[in-house]
Each structure stands twice: as C-alpha cells, then as structure tokens.
KEMAR-797141 format. One record per residue (C-alpha): x, y, z; chain; residue number from 1. Coordinates in Angstrom, 3 decimals. Example, Ala and Ser with C-alpha at 12.3 -4.5 7.8 and 13.67 -1.06 7.14 Angstrom:
BEGIN
+----------+----------+----------+---+-----+
|        x |        y |        z | c |   k |
+----------+----------+----------+---+-----+
|   12.300 |   -4.500 |    7.800 | A |   1 |
|   13.670 |   -1.060 |    7.140 | A |   2 |
+----------+----------+----------+---+-----+
***
This chain:
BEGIN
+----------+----------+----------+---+-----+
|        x |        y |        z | c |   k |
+----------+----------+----------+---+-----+
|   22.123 |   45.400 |   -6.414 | A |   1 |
|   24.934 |   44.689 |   -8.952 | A |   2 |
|   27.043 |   43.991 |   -5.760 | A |   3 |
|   24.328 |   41.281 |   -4.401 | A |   4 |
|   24.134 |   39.591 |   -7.830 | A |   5 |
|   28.135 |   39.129 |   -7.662 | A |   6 |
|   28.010 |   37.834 |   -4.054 | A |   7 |
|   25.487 |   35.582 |   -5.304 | A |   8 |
|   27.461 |   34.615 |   -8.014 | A |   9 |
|   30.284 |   34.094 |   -6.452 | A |  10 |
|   28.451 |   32.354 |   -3.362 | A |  11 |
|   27.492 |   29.515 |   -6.517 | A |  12 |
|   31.020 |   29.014 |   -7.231 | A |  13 |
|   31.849 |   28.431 |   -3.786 | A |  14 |
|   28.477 |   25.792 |   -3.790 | A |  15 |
|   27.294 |   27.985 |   -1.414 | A |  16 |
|   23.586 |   29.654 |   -1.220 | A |  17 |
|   21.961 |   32.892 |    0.620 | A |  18 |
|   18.460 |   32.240 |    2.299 | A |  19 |
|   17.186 |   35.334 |    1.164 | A |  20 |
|   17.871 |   33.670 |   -2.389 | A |  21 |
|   14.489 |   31.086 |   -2.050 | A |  22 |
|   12.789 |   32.822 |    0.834 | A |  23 |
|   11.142 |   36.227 |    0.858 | A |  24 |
|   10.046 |   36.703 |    4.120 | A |  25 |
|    8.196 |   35.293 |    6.877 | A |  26 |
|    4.798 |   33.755 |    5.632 | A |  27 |
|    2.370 |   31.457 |    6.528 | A |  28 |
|    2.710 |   27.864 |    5.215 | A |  29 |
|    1.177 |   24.743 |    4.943 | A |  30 |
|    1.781 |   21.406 |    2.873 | A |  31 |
|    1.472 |   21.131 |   -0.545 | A |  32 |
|    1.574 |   17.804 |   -2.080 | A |  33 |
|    3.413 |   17.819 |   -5.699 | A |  34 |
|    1.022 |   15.308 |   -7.048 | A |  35 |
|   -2.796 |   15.722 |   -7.768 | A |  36 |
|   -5.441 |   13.061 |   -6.896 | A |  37 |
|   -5.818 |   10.347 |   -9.463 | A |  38 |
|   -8.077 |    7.280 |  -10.825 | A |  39 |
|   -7.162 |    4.032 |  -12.232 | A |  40 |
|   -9.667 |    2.258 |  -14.271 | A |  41 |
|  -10.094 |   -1.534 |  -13.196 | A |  42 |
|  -11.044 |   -2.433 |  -16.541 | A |  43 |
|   -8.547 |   -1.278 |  -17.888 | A |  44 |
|   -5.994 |   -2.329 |  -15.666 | A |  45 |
|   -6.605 |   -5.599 |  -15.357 | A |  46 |
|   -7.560 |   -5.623 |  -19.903 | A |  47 |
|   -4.085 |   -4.604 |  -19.853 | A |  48 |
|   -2.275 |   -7.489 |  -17.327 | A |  49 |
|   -4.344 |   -9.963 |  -19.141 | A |  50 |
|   -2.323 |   -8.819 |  -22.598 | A |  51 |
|    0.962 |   -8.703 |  -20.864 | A |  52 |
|    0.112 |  -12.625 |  -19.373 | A |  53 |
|   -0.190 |  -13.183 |  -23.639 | A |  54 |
|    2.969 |  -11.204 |  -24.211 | A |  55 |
|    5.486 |  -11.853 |  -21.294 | A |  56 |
|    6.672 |  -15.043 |  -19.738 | A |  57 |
|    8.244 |  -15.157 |  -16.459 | A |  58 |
|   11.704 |  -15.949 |  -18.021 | A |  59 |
|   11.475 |  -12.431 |  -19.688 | A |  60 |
|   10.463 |  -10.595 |  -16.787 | A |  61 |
|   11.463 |  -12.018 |  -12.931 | A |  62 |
|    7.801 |  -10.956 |  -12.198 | A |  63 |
|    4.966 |   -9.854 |  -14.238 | A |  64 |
|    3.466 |   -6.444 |  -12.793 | A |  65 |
|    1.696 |   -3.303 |  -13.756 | A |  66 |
|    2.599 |   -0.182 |  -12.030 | A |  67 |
|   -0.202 |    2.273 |  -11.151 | A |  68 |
|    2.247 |    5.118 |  -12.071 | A |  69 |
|    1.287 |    8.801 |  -10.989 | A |  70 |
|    1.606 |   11.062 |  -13.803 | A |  71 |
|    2.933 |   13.797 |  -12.112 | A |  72 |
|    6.256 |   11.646 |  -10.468 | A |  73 |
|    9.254 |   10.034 |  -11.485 | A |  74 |
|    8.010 |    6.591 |  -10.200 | A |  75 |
|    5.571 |    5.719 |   -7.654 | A |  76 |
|    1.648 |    6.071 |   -6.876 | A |  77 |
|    2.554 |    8.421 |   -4.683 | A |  78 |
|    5.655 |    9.266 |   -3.063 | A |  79 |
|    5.839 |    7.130 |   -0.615 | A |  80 |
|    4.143 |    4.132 |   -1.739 | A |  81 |
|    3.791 |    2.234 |   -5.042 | A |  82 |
|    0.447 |   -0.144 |   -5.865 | A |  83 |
|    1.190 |   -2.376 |   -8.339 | A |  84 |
|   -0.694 |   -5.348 |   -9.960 | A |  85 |
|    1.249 |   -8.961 |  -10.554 | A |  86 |
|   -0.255 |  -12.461 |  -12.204 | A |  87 |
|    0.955 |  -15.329 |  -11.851 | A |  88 |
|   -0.405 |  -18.508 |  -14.165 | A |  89 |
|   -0.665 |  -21.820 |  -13.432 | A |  90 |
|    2.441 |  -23.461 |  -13.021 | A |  91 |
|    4.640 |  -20.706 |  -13.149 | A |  92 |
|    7.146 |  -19.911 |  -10.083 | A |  93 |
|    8.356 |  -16.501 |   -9.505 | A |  94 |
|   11.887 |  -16.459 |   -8.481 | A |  95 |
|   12.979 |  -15.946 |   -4.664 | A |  96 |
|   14.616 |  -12.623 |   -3.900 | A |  97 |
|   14.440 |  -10.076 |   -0.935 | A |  98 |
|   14.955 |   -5.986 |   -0.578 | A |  99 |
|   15.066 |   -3.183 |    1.385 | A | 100 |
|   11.463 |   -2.328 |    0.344 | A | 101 |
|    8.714 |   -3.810 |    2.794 | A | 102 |
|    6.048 |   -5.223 |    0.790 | A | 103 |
|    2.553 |   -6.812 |    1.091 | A | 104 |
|   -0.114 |   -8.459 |   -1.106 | A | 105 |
|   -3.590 |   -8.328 |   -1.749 | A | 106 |
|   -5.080 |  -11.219 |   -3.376 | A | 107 |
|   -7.873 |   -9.914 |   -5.791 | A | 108 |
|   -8.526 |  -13.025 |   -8.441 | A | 109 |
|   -7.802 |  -16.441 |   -8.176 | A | 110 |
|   -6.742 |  -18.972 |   -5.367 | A | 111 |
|   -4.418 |  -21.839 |   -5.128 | A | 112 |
|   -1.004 |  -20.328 |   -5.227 | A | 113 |
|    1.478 |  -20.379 |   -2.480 | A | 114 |
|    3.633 |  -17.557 |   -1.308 | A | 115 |
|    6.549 |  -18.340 |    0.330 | A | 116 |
|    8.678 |  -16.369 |    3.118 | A | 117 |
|   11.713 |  -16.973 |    4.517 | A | 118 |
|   11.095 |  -21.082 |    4.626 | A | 119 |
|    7.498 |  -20.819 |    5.586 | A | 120 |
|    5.151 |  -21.707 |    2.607 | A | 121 |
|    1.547 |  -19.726 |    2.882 | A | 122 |
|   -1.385 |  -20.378 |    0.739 | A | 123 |
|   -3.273 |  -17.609 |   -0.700 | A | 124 |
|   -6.659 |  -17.077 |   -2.085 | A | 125 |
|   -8.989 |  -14.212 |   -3.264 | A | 126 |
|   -9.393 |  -11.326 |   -0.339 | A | 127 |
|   -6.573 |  -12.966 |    1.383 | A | 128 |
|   -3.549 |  -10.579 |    2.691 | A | 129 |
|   -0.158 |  -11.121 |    3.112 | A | 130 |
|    2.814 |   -9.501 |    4.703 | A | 131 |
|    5.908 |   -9.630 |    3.287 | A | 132 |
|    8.851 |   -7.473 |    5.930 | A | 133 |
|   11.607 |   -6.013 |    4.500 | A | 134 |
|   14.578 |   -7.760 |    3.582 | A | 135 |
|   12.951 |  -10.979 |    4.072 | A | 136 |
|   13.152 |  -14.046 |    1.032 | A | 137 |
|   10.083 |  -14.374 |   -0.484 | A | 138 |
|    8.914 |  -16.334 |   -4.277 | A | 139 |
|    5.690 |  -17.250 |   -5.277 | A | 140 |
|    4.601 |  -20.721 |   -6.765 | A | 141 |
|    1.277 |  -21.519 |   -8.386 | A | 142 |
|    0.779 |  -25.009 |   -8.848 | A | 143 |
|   -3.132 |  -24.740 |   -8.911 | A | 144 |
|   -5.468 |  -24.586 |  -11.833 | A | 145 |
|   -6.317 |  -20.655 |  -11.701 | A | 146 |
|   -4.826 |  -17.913 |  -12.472 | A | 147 |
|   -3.694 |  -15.497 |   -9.595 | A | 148 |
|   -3.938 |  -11.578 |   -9.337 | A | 149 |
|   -2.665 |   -9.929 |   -6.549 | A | 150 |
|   -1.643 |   -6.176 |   -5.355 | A | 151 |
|    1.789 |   -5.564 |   -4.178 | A | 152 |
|    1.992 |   -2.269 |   -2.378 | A | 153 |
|    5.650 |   -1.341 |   -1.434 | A | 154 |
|    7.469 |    1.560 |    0.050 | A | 155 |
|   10.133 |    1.793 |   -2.518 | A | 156 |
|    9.702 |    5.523 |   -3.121 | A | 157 |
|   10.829 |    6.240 |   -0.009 | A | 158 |
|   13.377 |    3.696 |    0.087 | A | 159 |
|   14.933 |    5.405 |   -2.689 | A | 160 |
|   14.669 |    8.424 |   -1.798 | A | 161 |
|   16.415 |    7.704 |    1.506 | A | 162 |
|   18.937 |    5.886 |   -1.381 | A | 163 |
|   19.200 |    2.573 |    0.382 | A | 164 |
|   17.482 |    0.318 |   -2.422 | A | 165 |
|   19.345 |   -3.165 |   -1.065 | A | 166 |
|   17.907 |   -5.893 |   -3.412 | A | 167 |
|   19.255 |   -9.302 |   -3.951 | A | 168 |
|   18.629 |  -12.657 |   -5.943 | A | 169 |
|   17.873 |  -15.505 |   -3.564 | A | 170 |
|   21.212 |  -17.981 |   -4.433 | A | 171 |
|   18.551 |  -20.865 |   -5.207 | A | 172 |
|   15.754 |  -19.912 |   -7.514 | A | 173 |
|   13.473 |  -21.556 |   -5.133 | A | 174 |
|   13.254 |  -21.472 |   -1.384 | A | 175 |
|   13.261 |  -24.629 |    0.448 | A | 176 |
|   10.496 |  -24.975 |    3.269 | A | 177 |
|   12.139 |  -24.766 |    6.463 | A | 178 |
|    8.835 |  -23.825 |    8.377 | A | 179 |
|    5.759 |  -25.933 |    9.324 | A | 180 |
|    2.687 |  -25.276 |    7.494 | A | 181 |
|    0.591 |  -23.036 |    9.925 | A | 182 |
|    3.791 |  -22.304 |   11.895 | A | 183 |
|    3.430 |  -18.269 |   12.212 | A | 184 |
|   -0.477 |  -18.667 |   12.707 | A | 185 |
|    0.638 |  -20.992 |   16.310 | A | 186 |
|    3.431 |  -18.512 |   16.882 | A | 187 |
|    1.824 |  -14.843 |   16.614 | A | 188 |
|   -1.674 |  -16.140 |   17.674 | A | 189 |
|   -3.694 |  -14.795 |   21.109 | A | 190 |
|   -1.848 |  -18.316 |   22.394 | A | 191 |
|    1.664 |  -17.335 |   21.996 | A | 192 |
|    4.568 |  -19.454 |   22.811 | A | 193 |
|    6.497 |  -17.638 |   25.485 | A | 194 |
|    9.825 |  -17.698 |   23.793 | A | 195 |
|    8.413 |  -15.338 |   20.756 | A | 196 |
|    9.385 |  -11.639 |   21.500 | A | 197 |
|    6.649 |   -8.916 |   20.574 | A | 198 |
|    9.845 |   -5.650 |   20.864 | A | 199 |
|   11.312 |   -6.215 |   17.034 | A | 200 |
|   10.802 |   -2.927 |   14.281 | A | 201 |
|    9.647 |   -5.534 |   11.742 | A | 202 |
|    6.310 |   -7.378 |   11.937 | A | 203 |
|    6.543 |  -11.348 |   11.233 | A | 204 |
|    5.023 |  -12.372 |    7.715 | A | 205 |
|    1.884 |  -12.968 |    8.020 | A | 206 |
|   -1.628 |  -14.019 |    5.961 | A | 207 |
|   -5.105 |  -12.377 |    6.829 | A | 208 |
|   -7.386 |  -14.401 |    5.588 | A | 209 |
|  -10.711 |  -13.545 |    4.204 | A | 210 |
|  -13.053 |  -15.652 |    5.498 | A | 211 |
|  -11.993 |  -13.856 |    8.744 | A | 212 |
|  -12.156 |  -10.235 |    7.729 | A | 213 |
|  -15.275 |  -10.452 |    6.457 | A | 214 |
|  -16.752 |  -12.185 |    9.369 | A | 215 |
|  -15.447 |   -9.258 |   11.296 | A | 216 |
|  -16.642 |   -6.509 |    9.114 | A | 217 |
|  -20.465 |   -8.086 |    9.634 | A | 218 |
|  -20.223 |   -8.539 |   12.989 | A | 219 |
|  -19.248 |   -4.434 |   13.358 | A | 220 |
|  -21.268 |   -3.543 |   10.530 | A | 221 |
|  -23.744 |   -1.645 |   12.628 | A | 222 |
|  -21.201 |   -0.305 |   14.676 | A | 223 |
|  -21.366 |    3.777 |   13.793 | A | 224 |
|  -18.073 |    3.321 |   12.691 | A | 225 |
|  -15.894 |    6.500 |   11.947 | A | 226 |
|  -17.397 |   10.018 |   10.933 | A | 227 |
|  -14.676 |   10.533 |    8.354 | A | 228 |
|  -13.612 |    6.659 |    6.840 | A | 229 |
|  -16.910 |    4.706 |    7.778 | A | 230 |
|  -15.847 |    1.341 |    8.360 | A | 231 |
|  -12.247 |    0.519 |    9.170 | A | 232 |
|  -10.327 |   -2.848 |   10.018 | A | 233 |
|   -6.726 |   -2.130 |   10.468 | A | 234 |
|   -4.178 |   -5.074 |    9.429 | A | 235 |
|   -2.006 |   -4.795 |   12.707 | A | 236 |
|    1.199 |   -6.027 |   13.471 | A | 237 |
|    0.114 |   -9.545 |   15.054 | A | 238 |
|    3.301 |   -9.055 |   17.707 | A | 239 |
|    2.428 |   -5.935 |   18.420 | A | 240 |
|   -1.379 |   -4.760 |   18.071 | A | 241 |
|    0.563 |   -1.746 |   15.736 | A | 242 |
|    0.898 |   -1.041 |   12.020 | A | 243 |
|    1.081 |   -2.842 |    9.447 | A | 244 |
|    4.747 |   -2.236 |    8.867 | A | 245 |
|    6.436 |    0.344 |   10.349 | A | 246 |
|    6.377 |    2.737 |    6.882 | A | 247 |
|    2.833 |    2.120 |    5.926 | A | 248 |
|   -0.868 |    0.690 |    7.120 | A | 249 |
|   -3.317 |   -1.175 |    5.417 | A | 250 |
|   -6.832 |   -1.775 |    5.689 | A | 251 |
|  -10.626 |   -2.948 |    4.941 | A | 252 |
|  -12.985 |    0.448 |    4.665 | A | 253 |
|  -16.849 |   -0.369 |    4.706 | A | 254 |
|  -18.593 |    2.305 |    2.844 | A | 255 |
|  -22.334 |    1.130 |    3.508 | A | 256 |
|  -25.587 |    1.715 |    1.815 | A | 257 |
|  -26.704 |    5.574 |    1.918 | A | 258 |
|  -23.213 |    6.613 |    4.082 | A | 259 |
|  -21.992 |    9.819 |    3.466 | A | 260 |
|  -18.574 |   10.175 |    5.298 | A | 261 |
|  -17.550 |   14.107 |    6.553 | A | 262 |
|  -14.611 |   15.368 |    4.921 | A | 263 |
|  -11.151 |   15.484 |    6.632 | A | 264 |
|   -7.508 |   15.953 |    5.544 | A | 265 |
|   -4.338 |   14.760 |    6.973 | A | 266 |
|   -0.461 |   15.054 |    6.299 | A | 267 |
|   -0.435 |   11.155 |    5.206 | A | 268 |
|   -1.263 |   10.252 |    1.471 | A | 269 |
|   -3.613 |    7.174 |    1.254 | A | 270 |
|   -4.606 |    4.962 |   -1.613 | A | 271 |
|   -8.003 |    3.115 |   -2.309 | A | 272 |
|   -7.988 |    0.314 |   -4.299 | A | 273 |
|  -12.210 |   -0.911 |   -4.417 | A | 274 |
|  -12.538 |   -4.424 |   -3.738 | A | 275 |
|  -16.074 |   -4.417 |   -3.820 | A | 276 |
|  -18.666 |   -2.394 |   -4.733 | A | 277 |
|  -18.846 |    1.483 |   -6.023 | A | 278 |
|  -19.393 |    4.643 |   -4.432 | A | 279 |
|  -17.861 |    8.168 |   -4.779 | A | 280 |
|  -15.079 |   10.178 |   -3.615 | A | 281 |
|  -14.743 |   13.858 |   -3.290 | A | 282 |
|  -11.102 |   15.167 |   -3.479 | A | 283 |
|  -10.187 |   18.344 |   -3.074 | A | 284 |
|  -12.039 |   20.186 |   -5.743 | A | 285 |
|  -12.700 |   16.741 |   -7.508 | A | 286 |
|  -15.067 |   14.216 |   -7.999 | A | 287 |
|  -14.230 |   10.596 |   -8.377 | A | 288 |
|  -16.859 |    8.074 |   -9.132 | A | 289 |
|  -15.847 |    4.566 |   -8.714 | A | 290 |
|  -16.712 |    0.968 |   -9.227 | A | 291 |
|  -14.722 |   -2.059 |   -8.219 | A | 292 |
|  -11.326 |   -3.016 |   -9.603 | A | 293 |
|  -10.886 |    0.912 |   -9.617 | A | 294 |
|   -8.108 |    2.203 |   -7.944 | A | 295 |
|   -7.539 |    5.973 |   -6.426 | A | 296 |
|   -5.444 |    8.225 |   -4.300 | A | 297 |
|   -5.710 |   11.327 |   -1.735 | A | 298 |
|   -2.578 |   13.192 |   -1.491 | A | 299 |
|   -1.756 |   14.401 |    1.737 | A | 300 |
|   -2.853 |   17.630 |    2.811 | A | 301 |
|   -6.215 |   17.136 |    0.627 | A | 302 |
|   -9.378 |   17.556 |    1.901 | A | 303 |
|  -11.897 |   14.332 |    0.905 | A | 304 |
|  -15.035 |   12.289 |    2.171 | A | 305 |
|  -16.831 |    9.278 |    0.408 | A | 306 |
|  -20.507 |    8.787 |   -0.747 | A | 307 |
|  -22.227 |    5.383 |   -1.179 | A | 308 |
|  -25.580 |    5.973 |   -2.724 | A | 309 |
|  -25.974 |    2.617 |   -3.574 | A | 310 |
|  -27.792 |   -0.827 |   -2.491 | A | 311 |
|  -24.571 |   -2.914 |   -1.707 | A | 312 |
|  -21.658 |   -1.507 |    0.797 | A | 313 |
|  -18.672 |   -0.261 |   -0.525 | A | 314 |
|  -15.430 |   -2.259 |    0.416 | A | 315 |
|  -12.090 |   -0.821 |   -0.087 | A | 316 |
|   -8.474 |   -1.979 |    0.721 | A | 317 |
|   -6.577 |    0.933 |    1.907 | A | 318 |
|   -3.107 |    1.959 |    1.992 | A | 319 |
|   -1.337 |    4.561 |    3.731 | A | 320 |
|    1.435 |    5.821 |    4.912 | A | 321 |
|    0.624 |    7.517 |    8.086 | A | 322 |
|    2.609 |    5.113 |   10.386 | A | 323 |
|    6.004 |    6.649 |    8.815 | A | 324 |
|    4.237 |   10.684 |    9.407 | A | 325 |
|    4.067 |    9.423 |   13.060 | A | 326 |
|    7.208 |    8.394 |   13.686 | A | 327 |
|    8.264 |   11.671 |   12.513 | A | 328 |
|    6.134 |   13.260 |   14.686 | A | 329 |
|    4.421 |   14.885 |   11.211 | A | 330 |
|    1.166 |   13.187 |   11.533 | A | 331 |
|   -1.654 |   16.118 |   11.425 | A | 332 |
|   -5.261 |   15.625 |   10.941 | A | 333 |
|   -7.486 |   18.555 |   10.419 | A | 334 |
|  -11.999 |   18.041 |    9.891 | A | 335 |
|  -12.962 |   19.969 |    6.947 | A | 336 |
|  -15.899 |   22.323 |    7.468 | A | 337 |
|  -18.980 |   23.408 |    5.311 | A | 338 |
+----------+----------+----------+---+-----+
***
C-alpha cells in the first residue's frame, strides 16, 4: 500500500491520475443533478425590481435585471439556463449590444416599448414573446407611458462553461432601423418569400404575440392534452417548425381546472415561471405550491407532476433545455410509477 500511495504521489507530480483513484468498481449509475428544486416568490421578486427602478438608473447599470440565482451554483437558475427579470421605464433606452448567449423575452407587465434586433424594430406588450439569436444586436427603447417588465431567459451557463462568452458593445448606443416594420412577420410567415432559406442553426428574431397564443390555447383547450405537462404550445423556430433556439425551448403549459398531471422525469432541467393562475407542483420529495408571478425549477433527473385544484387554469411559461440533451443524443424520459 505504501508503494500505491507513492505511485500516486508521484502520478500528481507528473499531473497525471489512476482511475482506480475516483472509481471503485463497476456500479450502477444514473444522473444526479447538483442542484435541488427551488421557488421564487413573485412578490417578492418583483417588491424587489420595483426598489432597484428607485435605486438604479440605466447610466449605472447597462440594464436593470434581477437574477433568479440558484443557491446551490456559482451563477445561473440552473446550469444551463438563467431566468432573469429586467424593467425598463418610460423613456429610458437600454443600450445596443450582442453575445454569444442566445436570449429571449417574456413580456409580463406593461406594453408600449420597442425591442429592437439587428435593424428591425418590434413592439412588445404584456404576454408577448420575443426571440433574440445569438450574437445578434439587440437594445430596447420605451418611449410609451408604462412601465415594462419582461423575462430574459439565456443560456449563458452553458456558454461559459463551454468558455466562449463573446460579448460586445454595439459601436452606436442605438441601432438604426434598417428593417420594415412587420418585415420578419412577411418573411417567416406560412407565405414565405422564396428567396428566405429555412437550413440556418439560428432561428430569425421573432415576436409571438399574445393575442395569438391565447386564441390557440382556447381553441385546444379541450384537447386531452399531455398525460404528464397538460397543455403545451411550443414556441418553434418559424423557419423550421423546431426549437426555440437550438440550446433551449420555450413554452405556454395549460394546467386546467381539477387536472392532475402523472409524474415523469427526464435528463433536461426545466423552469416554470406562472403567468397566470396557481396550482401545485410535486418535485421529487417536495411540494411546491404556487401562485402567479412565482417562479420554479425541476432539475433534471427529478421526478414531478402538477395539480390544479382550482376554478381558473393554470398558465405557465416554460423553459427548458431539452433541445441541447437532444443534440447530444442525452435526451431520456422515464414515467414515474405509483
């Protein structure tokens, strides 16, 4: 043994290591996520972005956000994905930029403001959804009367872990409008001009709005829907009929009156941000009660179901990060008995 431990030792030196050092044997294993499941309080999430519009200006901070930070990592809601919250008052103009990190928004108070990407200006209200691709310019203007809050969910976890965290300044703090108004609604429409290719990695930017999502989720409202998530209206790539972006979906979940979902568990992490509504979630060996404005995440590898015992349905915008476990080839789902 005193031989082994001076291999060992001098195997360090070297900046070498012995397998048998870390594994003992051949054994049975499964994932096991490094983070637990956790809930963010809407109240006091948005109590607290209200105090920081009092405290911060935008020529303090290039943009004013709140990070849903997991407890148990460095940085991140989970560790893949970050869900953050940003405001945005009237007449203030968040500086163009553009990085590495896809990103998109969820508008959740407030309408009027414009988001701009790469020359094309969008306007964007409450329930709207926006996509803004990776490395593309994007600001944000608000020249209405209200106040804005949105979501921003990006992968910039993974981006860093991967260490290629690109970010730049945009030369001019504003963007100048290159685009017509309604010019990526006429391109990536069902009536497509024939010169727009549908075979790039990277979706266009894009808004969802509302008015149209929720026309959808009445007309499939009485659909049985799916034993596991209820409800669900994927944001798809409008080129492509695919994901979101290529590193992470999004999406509307109906939790209806009375529902009770069957549990399931899966090697991608999602996170639920309630848009409506309140309901309950079961994760793992926890239970999560929620109401709207709450936010909450299943690691992967978790076993969860939902419960609306309630009058009103249950919306939830959903993020996850199952298109990147797929292009892997990591995806696994697995139905939870009992």
């Amino acid at each position: 043994m005193a031989d082994l431990k001076a291999f060992e030792e001098e195997l360090r030196k070297k900046n070498f290591a012995g397998y048998w050092q870390t594994v003992q044997g051949e054994r049975y294993r499964e994932p096991a996520a490094t983070f637990a499941p956790c809930l963010w309080k809407g109240k006091e999430l948005y109590a607290a972005m209200e105090k920081a519009g009092e405290l911060l200006g935008l020529e303090s901070t290039f943009r004013r956000v709140i990070q849903m930070k997991h407890p148990a990592l460095p940085t991140g809601t989970t560790h893949t994905l970050t869900l953050n919250l940003q405001l945005l008052k009237p007449g203030e103009h968040a500086a163009a930029h553009r990085h590495m990190a896809g990103a998109i928004r969820f508008i959740t108070k407030g309408r009027g403001a414009r988001l701009v990407v790469d020359g094309e200006s969008f306007e964007i209200g409450e329930g709207d959804f926006a996509t803004t691709p990776n490395w593309s310019w994007h600001d944000h203007v608000n020249e209405g009367s209200e106040t804005l809050m949105w979501l921003d969910v990006l992968d910039s976890p993974l981006v860093r872990m991967l260490q290629v965290d690109f970010h730049e300044p945009a030369p001019e703090p504003h963007q100048r409008i290159t685009r017509a108004e309604g010019a990526s609604y006429a391109e990536f429409g069902p009536l497509r001009p024939s010169w727009v290719r549908s075979d790039s990695i990277q979706p266009p930017a894009y808004v969802y709005r509302w008015e149209d999502t929720e026309r959808t989720l009445k007309s499939v409202g009485e659909r049985p829907g799916d034993a596991y998530d209820g409800i669900v209206l994927n944001y798809v790539n409008p080129l492509t009929g695919g994901a979101t972006l290529p590193t992470f979906n999004c999406a509307i979940q109906m939790i209806r009156p009375g529902e009770k979902t069957l549990a399931h568990r899966h090697t991608s992490s999602t996170i639920c941000y309630v848009f409506r509504g309140c309901g309950t979630s079961f994760i793992g060996d926890e239970r999560f009660d929620w109401e709207e404005g709450d936010s909450f995440v299943a690691p992967l590898w978790q076993p969860h179901r939902h419960e609306n015992n309630h009058k009103e349905p249950a919306i939830l915008f959903t993020m996850s990060d199952a298109p990147l476990m797929r292009a892997l080839g990591f995806y696994r789902e697995q139905e939870e008995k009992g």
